[in-house]
Every structure is written in structure tokens, then in C-alpha cells.
C-alpha positions in Angstrom: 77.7 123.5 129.0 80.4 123.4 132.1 79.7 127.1 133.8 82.6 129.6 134.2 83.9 128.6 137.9 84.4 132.0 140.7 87.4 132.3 141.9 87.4 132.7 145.6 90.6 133.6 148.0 92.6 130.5 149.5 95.8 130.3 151.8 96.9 127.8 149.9 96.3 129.5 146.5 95.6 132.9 146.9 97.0 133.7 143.2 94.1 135.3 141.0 94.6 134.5 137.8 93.6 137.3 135.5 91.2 137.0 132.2 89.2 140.1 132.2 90.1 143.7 132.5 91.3 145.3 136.1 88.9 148.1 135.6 85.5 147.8 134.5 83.1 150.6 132.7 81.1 152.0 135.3 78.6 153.6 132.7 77.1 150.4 132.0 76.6 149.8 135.5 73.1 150.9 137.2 74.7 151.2 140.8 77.5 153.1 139.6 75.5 155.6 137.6 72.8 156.3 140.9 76.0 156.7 143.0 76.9 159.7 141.0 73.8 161.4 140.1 72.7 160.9 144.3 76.4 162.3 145.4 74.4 165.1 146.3 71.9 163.2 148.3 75.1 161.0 149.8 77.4 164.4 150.5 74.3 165.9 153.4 74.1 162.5 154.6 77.8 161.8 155.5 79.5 165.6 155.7 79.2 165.3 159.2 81.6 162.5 159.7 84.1 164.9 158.5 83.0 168.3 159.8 83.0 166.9 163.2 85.3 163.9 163.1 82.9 161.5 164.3 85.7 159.1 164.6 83.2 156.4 166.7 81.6 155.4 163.7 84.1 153.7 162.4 85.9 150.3 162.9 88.0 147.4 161.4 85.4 144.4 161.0 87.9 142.0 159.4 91.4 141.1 159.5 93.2 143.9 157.1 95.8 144.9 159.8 98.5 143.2 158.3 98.5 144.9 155.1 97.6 149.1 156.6 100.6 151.2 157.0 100.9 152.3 159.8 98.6 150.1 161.3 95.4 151.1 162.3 95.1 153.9 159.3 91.8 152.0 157.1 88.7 151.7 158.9 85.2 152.0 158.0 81.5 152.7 158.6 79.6 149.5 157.4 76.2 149.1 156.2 76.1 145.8 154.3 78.6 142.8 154.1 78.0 139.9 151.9 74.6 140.4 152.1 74.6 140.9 155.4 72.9 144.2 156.7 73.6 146.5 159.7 70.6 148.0 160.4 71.7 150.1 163.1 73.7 152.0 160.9 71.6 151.6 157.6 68.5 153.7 159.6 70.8 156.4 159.9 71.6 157.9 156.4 68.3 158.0 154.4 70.6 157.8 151.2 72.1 154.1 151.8 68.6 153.4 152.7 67.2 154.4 149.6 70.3 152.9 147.5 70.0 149.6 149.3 66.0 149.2 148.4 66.7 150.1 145.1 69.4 147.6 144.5 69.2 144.3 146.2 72.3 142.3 144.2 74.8 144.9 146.2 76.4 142.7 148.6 78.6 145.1 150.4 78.3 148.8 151.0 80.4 151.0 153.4 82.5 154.3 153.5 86.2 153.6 153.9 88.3 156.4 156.2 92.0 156.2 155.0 93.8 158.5 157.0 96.8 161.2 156.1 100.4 160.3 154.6 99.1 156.1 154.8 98.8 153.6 152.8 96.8 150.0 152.0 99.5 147.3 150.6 99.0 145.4 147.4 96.4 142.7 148.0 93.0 141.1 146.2 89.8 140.4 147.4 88.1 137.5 148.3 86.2 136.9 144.9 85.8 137.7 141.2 82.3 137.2 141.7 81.9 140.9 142.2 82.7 144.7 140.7 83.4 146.8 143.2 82.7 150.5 143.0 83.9 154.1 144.6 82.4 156.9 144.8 84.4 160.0 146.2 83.2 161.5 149.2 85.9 163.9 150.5 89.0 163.8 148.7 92.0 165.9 149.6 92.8 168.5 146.9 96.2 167.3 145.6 97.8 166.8 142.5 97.6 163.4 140.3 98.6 160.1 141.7 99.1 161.7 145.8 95.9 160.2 146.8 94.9 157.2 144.4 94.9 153.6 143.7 96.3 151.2 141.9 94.7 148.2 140.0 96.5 146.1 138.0 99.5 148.2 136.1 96.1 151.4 136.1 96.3 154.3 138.6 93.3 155.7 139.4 92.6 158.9 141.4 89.7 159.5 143.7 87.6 162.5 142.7 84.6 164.2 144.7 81.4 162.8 143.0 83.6 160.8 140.8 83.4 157.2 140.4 84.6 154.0 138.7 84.5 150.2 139.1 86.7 147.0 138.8 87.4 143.5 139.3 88.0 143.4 143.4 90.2 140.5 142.8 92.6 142.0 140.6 95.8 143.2 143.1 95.1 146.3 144.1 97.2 149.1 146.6 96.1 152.5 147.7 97.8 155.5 149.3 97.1 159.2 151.0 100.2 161.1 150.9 98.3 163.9 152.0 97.4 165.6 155.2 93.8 164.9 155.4 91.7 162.1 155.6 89.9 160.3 153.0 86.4 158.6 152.3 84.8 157.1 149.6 81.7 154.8 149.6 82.5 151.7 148.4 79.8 149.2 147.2 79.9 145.9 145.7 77.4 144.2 143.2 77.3 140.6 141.8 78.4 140.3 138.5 75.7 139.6 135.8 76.9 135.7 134.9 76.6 135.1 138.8 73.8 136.8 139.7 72.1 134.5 136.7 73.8 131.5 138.1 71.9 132.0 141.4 68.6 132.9 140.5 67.7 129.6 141.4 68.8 129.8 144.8 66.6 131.2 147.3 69.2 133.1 149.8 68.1 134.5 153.0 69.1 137.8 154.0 70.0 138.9 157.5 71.3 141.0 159.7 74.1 142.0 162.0 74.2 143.5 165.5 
């Protein structure tokens, strides 16, 4: 039997065409239910970043200019990217230590900074080969739908210690039309068919400086 092919982002055809839901249930989803019973754990780890405005330790690590308004406004602290890890921040936070030993098939994990009254255009990601997850950090306190997402035609809004899931390569926008700043941790795993599809494959993991 012919296996399901992954879609994966192209110039040339960039157009994901949709045949699962937008938004995934996070309850069946081991990664999603650690991130909210450690939000504790996650919340001493990070508060800092936010009670001091450590603004150094975050960046832009790929090219997502084009679609930030005003430019410059989504940045964040990275720990893993496509199985990549970066140790030098990993060894910081004892929680994304102990979330990455427990669960090897994340291949991304970092907390996004979006800051006050901005906003990330509609765009997809790379693959369906993932779910992506968010787990509120520090959210603004504001009313429904002033500091949310949408996926697909579903608005989702952030919550402290709240989280969901969905398919990254659904179109996807998000806005802050508040005065504060917002983070979320944002990790993505392999989807069950893929990760079965590789098992075969010995992949070896490395780092970044």
C-alpha cells in the first residue's frame, strides 16, 4: 500500500491543501497533557523573562520578517528546531530539560514573545508532518478574541496554563491588541503515521551553537 505523502512548503506551490481538521485534541496528546500539568514547573523557570524583561534572550532565527507587523514585533527563545538542539539555552531552564528527555519525537520547542498592539499575518508552516502545541505563559488579561489566533475559519485564545494543538500547516494569523507582551511555549511533535514511517531510519541528532 502507497503511503500517505507530507506535504512540505514550496515557492512554487506553497498552497496546503486541507484533509484533516485545523485544530487537533490536545487530550489525546502526551506532550500536550505534561505541558499543562508542569505549567507550574514552566511558570518559575521562565517568570523572569517577564519580570525583568530580559529582552537578550530572544531573537528571530529564520526569515518571518515579512509577515510581523510592525516588523520586528515576534521573536523567540529557542531550545530545539527540527531536531536540532541548543544546548546553551536548554541547560538553563531545568523544565525544557526535563520535557525534552521525556519526549524525544518533539522536534521544535521555544517560547515566542509577541509584543503589544502587533500582529503575525496569515501564513502556514513548513509541513503537515507535525502538531504544533501552545501552552500560555503570560497572557494579557483581555477580553475574547484581543489576544488570539486564528486557524483555519477557528479563533482561539491564549489562556495562562491553557493549551491546545493543530495542524501547523493549516493558515494561521495571530494578534496582541493589547498593551503587554505575550509568551507562550510552543512545541512541536511528529505526527503518529510519520513518526511510524521513520522508525526505520536512524536520524542523528545534533546541536546548534
Amino acid at each position: 500500500m502507497k503511503s500517505e505523502s507530507i506535504w512540505f512548503y514550496s515557492p512554487y506551490k506553497k498552497d496546503y491543501i486541507q484533509n484533516e481538521k485545523s485544530i487537533i485534541e490536545h487530550s489525546k496528546l502526551d506532550e500536550a497533557i505534561y505541558l499543562k500539568e508542569n505549567y507550574s514547573h514552566f511558570l518559575d523557570d521562565f517568570r523572569f523573562l517577564w519580570d525583568e524583561f530580559n529582552s537578550n534572550y530572544f531573537g528571530n532565527y529564520d526569515k518571518f520578517d515579512e509577515v510581523q507587523y510592525p516588523k520586528g514585533s515576534w521573536k523567540k527563545l529557542l531550545f530545539k528546531v527540527w531536531g536540532l538542539k541548543r544546548y546553551k539555552n536548554i541547560n538553563k531552564f531545568n523544565s525544557i530539560k526535563n520535557l525534552l528527555s521525556h519526549y524525544p519525537r518533539i522536534t521544535s520547542c521555544f517560547i515566542a514573545r509577541l509584543a503589544p498592539n502587533s500582529k503575525v499575518l496569515t501564513h502556514s508552516g513548513e509541513t503537515d508532518a507535525i502538531i504544533r502545541i501552545h501552552l500560555g505563559l503570560k497572557i494579557p488579561e483581555c477580553g475574547q478574541n484581543i489576544c488570539s489566533i486564528k486557524i483555519g475559519e477557528d479563533i482561539m485564545d491564549w489562556q495562562n496554563g491553557g493549551v491546545f494543538a493543530f495542524n501547523d500547516a493549516c493558515e494561521h494569523e495571530a494578534w496582541n491588541n493589547t498593551n503587554e507582551f505575550r509568551y507562550i511555549l510552543v512545541v512541536d511533535v511528529l505526527k503518529n503515521k510519520i513518526e511510524n514511517q521513520l522508525n526505520s531510519v536512524n536520524i542523528r541528532m545534533g546541536s546548534i551553537p
